[in-house]
N, C-alpha and C positions, 0 to 999 in steps of 0.2 A: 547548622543551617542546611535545609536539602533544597537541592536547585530541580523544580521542575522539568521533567522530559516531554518535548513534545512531540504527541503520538505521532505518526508514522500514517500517512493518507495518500490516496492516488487520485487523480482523475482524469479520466477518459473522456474527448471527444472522436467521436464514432467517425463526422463529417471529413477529419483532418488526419483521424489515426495515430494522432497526438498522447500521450500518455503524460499528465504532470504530476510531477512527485513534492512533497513537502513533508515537513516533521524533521523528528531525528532519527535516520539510518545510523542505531548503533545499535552493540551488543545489548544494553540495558532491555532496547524495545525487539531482541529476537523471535519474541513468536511473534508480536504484529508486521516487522516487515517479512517474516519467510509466512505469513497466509496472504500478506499483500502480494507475494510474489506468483505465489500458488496461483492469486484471482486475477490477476492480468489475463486481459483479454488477449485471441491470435492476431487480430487486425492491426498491431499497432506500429506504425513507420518510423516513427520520432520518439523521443522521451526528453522533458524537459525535467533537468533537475537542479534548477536554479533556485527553485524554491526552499532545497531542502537545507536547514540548520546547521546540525551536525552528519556528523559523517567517519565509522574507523573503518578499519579493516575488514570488518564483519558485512559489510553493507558493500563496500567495494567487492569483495567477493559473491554477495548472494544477485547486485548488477551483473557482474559478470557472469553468474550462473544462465541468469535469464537472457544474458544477450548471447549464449553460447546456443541456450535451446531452439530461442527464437530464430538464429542465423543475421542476427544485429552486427553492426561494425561500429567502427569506435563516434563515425561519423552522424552518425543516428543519433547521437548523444549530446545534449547539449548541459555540461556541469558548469559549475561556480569555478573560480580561477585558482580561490584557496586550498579545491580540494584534489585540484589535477596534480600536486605533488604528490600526494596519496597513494592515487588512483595510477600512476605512472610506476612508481616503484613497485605496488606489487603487481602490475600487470608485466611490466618489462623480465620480471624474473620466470626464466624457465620450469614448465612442470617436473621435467626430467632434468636433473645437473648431470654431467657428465663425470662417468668416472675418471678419479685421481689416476694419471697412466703413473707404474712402478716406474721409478728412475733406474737404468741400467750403468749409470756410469760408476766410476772406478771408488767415489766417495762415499755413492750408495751403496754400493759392494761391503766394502767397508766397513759401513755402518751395523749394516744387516750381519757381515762376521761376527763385530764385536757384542753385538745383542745374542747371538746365540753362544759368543764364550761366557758371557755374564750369566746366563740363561742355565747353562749349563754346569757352570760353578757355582750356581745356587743351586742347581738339583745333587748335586756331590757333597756340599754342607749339607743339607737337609737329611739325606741319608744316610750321610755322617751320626749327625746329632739324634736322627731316628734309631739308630744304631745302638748307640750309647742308652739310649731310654729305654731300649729293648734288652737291655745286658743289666739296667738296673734291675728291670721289672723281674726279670728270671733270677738273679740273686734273690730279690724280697719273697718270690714262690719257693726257692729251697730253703728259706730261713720260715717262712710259714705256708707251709704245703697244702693247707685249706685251698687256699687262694686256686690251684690247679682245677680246671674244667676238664674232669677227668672224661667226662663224656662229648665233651667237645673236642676233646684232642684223638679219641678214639673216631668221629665221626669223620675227621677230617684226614684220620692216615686211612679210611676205607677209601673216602674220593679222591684222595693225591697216590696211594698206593698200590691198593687192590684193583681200584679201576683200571689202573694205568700198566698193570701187568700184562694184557696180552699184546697192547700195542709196543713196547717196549722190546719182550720176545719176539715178537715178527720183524720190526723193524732191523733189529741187532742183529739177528739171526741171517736176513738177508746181504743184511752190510758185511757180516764176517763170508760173508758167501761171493761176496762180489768182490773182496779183498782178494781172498785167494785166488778168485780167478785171475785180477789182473797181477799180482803176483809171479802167478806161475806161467803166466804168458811171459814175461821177461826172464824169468828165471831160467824156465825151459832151453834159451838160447847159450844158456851157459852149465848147460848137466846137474843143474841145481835145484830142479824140482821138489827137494826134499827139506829147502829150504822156507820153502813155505810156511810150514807148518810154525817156522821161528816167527815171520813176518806178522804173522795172526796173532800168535801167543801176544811178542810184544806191542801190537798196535792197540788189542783189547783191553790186553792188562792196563796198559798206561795212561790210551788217548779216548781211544773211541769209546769206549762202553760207560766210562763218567761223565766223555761230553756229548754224547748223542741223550744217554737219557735226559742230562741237565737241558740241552736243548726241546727235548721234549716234553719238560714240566714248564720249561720256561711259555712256553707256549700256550699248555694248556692248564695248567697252574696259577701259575701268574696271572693271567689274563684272568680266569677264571675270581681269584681273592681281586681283583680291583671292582672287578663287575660287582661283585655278592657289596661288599664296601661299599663300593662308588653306591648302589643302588637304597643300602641302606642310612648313606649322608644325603642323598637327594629324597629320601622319603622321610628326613629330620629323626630318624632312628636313632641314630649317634648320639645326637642332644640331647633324648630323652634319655640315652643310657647317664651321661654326665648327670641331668638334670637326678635322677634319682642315687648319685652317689657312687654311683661305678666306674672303674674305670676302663673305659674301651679297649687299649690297648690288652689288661687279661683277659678279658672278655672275647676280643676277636683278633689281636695278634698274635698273645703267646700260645697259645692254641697251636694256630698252622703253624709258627715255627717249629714247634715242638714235633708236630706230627711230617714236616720235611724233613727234621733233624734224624728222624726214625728212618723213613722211607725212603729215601735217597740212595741210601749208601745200603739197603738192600736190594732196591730196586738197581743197584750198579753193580751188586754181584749175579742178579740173574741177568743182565744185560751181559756182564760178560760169560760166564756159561753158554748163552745161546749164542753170542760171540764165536765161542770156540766151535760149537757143535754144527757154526755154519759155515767151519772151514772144515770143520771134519767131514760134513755132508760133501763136499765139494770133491776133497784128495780120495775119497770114499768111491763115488761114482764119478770122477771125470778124470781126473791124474791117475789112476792107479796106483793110489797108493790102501796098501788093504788098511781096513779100521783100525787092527792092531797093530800096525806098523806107525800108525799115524800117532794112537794112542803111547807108544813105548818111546816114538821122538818127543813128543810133547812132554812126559814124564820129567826125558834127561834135559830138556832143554829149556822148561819154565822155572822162574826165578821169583822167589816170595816177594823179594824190593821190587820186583814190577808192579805187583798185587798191592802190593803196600802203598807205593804214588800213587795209583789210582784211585783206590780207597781214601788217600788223605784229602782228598782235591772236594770228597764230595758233602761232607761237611759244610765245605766253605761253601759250594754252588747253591747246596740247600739254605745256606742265611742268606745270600745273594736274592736267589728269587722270592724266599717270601720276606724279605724286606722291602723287593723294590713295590712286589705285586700288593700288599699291604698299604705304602706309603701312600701309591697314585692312587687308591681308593679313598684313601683320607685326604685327598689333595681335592675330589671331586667337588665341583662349585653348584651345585643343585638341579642342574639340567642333564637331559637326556644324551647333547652333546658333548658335554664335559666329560659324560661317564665312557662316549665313544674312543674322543682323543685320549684320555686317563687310560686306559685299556689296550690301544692301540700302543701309546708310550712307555706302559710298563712292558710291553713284551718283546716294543725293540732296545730297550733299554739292559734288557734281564738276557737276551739270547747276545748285545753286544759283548755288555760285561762278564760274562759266562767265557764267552771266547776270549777275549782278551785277559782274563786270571788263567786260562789253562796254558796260552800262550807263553806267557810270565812264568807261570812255573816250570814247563816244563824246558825252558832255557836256564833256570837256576837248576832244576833236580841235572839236567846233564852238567852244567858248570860245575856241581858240588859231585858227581859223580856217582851218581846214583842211579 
């Protein structure tokens, strides 16, 4: 059974400026009441809408439209009694609602902690179990070595390696340079000037030269593998690699891993080299002490187990950062923003935990005595 709609009519007396409405103001009849609206005359003082049927929210809104343009008030208006419930709820509601104000109190606090430990120990699983998929996958490439993108792993230690070689030596180079000076400003006060040259040795060997460069990949690495990622799950790239039988992770993770695993822990032997050459540039031209004086303490005075903990730490920093910097590009939710905050996250995430494992170890390598 279909129930008749009845059209939607207006009429105008000029004399009184009168406007009477009749029909049905609903959505069904939208384009006859929004051209009825359109053809309203400017003259009109009153609007009688007693006549009219039905009535939703469609129709209440497109009155209001008109009595907004016109500079009508509500008194203008003469409705039916049925449809002023209507007509009152949505007029009563604000265009703008006001914003939710953040609660400050000690519950909300609270609340907001425990969402960011939960938050938090879901990103530590996740990384976990990314982890584990990642150690699978590189066992199943040495058991079938097809699998290895030998030109993908090659392209990837020119841009985490090679690129990243001059900033690396200037950076390090200055840092070994600014050590010794402040060094030797204290030392000086005690006839130890020559002590220096130990300061440097072991600061580079141990700390600085594995966690300045890891902080330096972290940054521009990581960040880097989320964006390249992130951009190709928000451009549905990923799906099509699945969709055709591949698997992303050999595809785009083992890859950078592999090409960190390389680059790192050479990129931390010329880190420390320039390291050393920036304390030697320092006792060279500012301490007085001659090159090969400097050169002949250093000899007797460095220690291969310094060399050695610093080398073993960078392994670990290189699956750190292209895990984290990998995961949050697979984490990206399809938008532009996603890929901002993903990016943003993996590099304060990768320069956190970068610090806090060199911290860790190296209170265990001195505990163990090493």
């Amino acid at each position: 059974m279909q129930f008749k709609r009845a059209r939607p009519a207006a009429d105008f007396t000029p004399d009184t400026g009168e406007l009477r409405l009749s029909g049905d103001w609903t959505l069904a009849n939208a384009g006859d009441v929004m051209r009825d609206v359109a053809a309203f005359p400017h003259a009109i003082r009153h609007v009688d809408a007693t006549c009219v049927g039905s009535m939703d929210s469609f129709g209440v809104l497109q009155l209001q439209r008109f009595a907004n343009d016109r500079g009508l008030k509500r008194e203008n208006f003469q409705l039916r009694d049925e449809h002023m419930t209507l007509i009152r709820a949505i007029l009563d509601v604000p265009p703008d609602r006001p914003k939710d104000k953040r609660d400050y109190g000690f519950h909300a606090a609270l609340g907001r902690l425990g969402f960011a430990v939960v938050d938090n120990w879901k990103e530590i699983i996740a990384l976990a179990s990314f982890l584990g998929e990642n150690l699978v996958k590189l066992a199943r490439i040495i058991r079938h070595p097809s699998r290895l993108r030998v030109t993908s792993v090659v392209y990837h230690m020119e841009q985490v390696g090679l690129d990243a070689v001059p900033l690396v030596l200037l950076l390090t180079y200055l840092v070994g340079a600014v050590l010794a000076f402040l060094g030797a400003n204290i030392l000086e006060d005690f006839g130890a000037t020559i002590f220096v040259v130990e300061l440097v040795n072991i600061a580079f060997l141990r700390e600085f030269a594995v966690l300045l460069t890891a902080i330096l990949l972290a940054g521009r690495t990581a960040s880097a593998f989320t964006a390249q990622i992130g951009a190709m799950v928000s451009r549905e790239e990923v799906d099509a690699i699945r969709t055709l039988g591949l698997d992303p992770i050999d595809l785009l993770v083992i890859p950078r891993l592999i090409a960190l695993l390389v680059m790192l822990p050479l990129l931390t032997f010329l880190a420390m080299i320039a390291g050393l050459l920036g304390g030697l540039s320092v006792g060279a031209f500012s301490l007085d002490i001659p090159p090969q004086a400097y050169m002949a303490r250093m000899e007797q005075t460095i220690r291969l187990e310094d060399f050695l903990v610093g080398m073993s730490k960078a392994p670990v920093f290189a699956l750190v950062i292209g895990l984290i910097g990998c995961l949050e590009g697979l984490q990206v939710k399809g938008t532009a923003q996603s890929v901002g905050e993903r990016t943003t996250s993996s590099v304060v995430q990768t320069i956190s935990l970068v610090i806090i494992i060199d911290a860790i170890a190296a209170i265990w390598f001195m505990q163990m005595g090493w």
